[in-house]
C-alpha positions as CSV (number, residue, x, y, z in Angstrom):
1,X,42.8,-40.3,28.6
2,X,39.8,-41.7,26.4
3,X,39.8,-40.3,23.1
4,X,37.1,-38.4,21.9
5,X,34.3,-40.1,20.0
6,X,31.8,-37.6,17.5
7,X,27.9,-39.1,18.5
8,X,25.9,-38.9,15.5
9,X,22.3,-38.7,16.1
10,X,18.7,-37.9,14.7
11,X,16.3,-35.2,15.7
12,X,16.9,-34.0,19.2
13,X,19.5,-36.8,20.0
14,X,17.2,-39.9,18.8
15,X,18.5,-42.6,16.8
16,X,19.5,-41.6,13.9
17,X,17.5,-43.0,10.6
18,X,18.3,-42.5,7.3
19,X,16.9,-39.2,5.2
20,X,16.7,-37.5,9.1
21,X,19.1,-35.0,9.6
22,X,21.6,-35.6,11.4
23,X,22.9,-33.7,14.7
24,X,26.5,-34.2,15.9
25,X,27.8,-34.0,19.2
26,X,31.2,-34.0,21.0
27,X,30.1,-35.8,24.4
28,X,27.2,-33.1,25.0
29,X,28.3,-30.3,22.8
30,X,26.9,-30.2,19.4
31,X,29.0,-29.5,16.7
32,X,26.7,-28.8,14.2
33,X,23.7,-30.4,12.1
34,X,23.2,-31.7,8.5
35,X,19.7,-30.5,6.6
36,X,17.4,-34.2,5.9
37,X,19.9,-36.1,4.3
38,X,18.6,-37.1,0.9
39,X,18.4,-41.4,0.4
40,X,18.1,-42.9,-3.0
41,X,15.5,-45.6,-3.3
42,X,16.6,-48.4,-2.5
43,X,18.9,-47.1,0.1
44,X,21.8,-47.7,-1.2
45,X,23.2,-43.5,-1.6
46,X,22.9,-40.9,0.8
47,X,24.1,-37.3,0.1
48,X,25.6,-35.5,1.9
49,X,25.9,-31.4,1.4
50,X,24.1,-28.7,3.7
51,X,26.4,-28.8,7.2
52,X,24.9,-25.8,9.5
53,X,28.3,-25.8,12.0
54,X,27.7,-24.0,15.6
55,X,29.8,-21.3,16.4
56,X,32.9,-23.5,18.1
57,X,33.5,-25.1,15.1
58,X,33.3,-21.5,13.0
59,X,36.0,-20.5,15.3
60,X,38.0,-23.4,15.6
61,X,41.5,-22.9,14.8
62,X,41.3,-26.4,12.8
63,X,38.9,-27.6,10.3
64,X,36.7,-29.8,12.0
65,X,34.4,-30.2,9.1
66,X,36.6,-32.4,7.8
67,X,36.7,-34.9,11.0
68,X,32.5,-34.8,10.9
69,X,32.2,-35.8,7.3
70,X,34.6,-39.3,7.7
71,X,33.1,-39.5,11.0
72,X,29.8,-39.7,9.4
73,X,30.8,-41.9,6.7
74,X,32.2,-44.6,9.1
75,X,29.0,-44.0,11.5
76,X,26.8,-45.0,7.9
77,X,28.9,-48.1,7.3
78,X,29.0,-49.2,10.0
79,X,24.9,-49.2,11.2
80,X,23.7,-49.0,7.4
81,X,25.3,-51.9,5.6
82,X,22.9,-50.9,2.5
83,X,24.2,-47.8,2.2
84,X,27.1,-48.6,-0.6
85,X,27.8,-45.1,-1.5
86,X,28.3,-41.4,0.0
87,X,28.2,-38.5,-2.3
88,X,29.2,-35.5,-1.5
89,X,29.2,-31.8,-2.1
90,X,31.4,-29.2,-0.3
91,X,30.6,-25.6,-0.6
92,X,30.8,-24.5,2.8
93,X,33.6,-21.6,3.3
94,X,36.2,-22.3,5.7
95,X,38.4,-19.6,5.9
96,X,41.0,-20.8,8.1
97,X,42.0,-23.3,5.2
98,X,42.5,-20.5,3.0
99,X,41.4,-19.1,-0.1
100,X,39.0,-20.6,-2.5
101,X,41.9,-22.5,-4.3
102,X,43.2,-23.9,-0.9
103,X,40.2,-25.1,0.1
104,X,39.3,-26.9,-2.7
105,X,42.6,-28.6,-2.9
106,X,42.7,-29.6,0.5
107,X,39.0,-31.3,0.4
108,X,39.8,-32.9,-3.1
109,X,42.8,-34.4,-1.3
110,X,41.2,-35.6,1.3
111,X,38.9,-36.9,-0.3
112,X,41.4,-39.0,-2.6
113,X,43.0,-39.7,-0.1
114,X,39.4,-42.1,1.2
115,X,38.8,-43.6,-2.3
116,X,36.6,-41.1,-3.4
117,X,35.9,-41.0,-7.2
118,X,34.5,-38.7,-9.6
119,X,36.1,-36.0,-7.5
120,X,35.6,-32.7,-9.4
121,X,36.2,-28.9,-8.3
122,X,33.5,-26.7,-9.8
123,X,33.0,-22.7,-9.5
124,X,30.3,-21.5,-6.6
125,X,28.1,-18.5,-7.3
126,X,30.8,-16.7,-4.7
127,X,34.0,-15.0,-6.7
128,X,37.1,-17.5,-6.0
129,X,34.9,-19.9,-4.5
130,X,34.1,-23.7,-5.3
131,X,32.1,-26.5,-4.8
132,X,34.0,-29.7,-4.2
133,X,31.6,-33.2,-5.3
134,X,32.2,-37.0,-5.6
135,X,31.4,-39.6,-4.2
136,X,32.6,-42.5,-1.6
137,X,32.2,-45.7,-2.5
138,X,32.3,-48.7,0.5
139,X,34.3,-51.9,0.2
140,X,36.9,-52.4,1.8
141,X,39.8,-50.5,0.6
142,X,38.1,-47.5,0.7
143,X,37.1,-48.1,4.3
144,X,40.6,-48.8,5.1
145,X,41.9,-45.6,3.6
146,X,39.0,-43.7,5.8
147,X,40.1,-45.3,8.9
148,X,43.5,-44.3,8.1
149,X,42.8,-40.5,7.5
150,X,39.8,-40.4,10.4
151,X,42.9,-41.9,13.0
152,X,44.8,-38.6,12.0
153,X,41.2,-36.0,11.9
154,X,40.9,-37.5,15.4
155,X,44.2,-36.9,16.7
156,X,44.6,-33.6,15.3
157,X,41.3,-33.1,17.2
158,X,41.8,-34.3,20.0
159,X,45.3,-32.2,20.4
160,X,42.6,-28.9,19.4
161,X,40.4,-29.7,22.3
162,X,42.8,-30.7,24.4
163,X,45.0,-27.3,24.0
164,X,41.7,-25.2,23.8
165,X,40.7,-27.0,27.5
166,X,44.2,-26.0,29.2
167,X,43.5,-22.3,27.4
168,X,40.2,-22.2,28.8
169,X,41.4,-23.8,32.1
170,X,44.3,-21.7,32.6
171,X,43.3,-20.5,36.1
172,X,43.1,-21.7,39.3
173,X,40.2,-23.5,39.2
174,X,41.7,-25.6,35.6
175,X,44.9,-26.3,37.5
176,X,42.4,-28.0,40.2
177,X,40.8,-29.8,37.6
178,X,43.9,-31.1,35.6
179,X,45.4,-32.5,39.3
180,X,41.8,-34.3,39.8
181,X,42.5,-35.7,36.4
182,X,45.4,-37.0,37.0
């Protein structure tokens, strides 16, 4: 089976440019959208912060937040070599990771784990709540570390999809279609 890929794209599934937002897609199914994404000047920083997820990923049983953000950062370096830096700001509930104090650790982590700096946990306006920042610097130890941590977001994924598609294809008809996959 060919793994899943996350399509980023522009407005209405253009090519993306920076300071559009930015839509993303599994195959056809979008996954949710990112508000214009501010550029600095010379191009060099985009932020990234307001993430409007669809309903599938609000009721995913796995954080699939975190997979879009690395996807997205690879996506930049990859076709916007200017781009040298990605900062960041989490503050986006996600309940199945917790409460506020899980959450935050668990996105601080990860983002350590890719060579993000100034990593700071801050209060949100909500009680318990906070607002992970920093940013992500690219060279190439930092892009090593993502690729590292995006293999695993993409596995766990791709296990999530592929258990929600046998759930969803329990019956007959997903028995026929798992024998024409085979």
């Amino acid at each position: 089976m060919t793994p899943r890929r996350i399509r980023i794209t522009g407005p209405e599934g253009s090519l993306y440019r920076l300071g559009d937002p930015i839509n993303v897609y599994d195959a056809d199914t979008c996954l949710g959208r990112l508000d214009p994404v501010p550029v600095s000047v010379d191009g060099s920083e985009v932020h990234l912060e307001h993430f409007h997820p669809t309903e599938l990923v609000r009721g995913a049983q796995i954080h699939v937040g975190r997979l879009i953000f690395l996807e997205i950062c690879e996506f930049l370096s990859e076709h916007f070599h200017q781009v040298q830096a990605v900062s960041f700001a989490f503050t986006r509930r996600v309940d199945i990771l917790g409460g506020g104090l899980e959450q935050a650790s668990a996105r601080a982590e990860t983002m350590t784990r890719i060579g993000a700096v100034n990593v700071q946990v801050a209060p949100n306006a909500l009680p318990g709540h906070f607002v992970v920042s920093g940013v992500w610097l690219y060279n190439r130890s930092n892009l090593e570390s993502l690729r590292v941590v995006l293999a695993e977001e993409r596995l766990r994924y791709e296990e999530w999809a592929a258990q929600s598609q046998a759930v969803a294809g329990s019956g007959l008809l997903g028995a026929l279609q798992r024998l024409l996959n085979r």
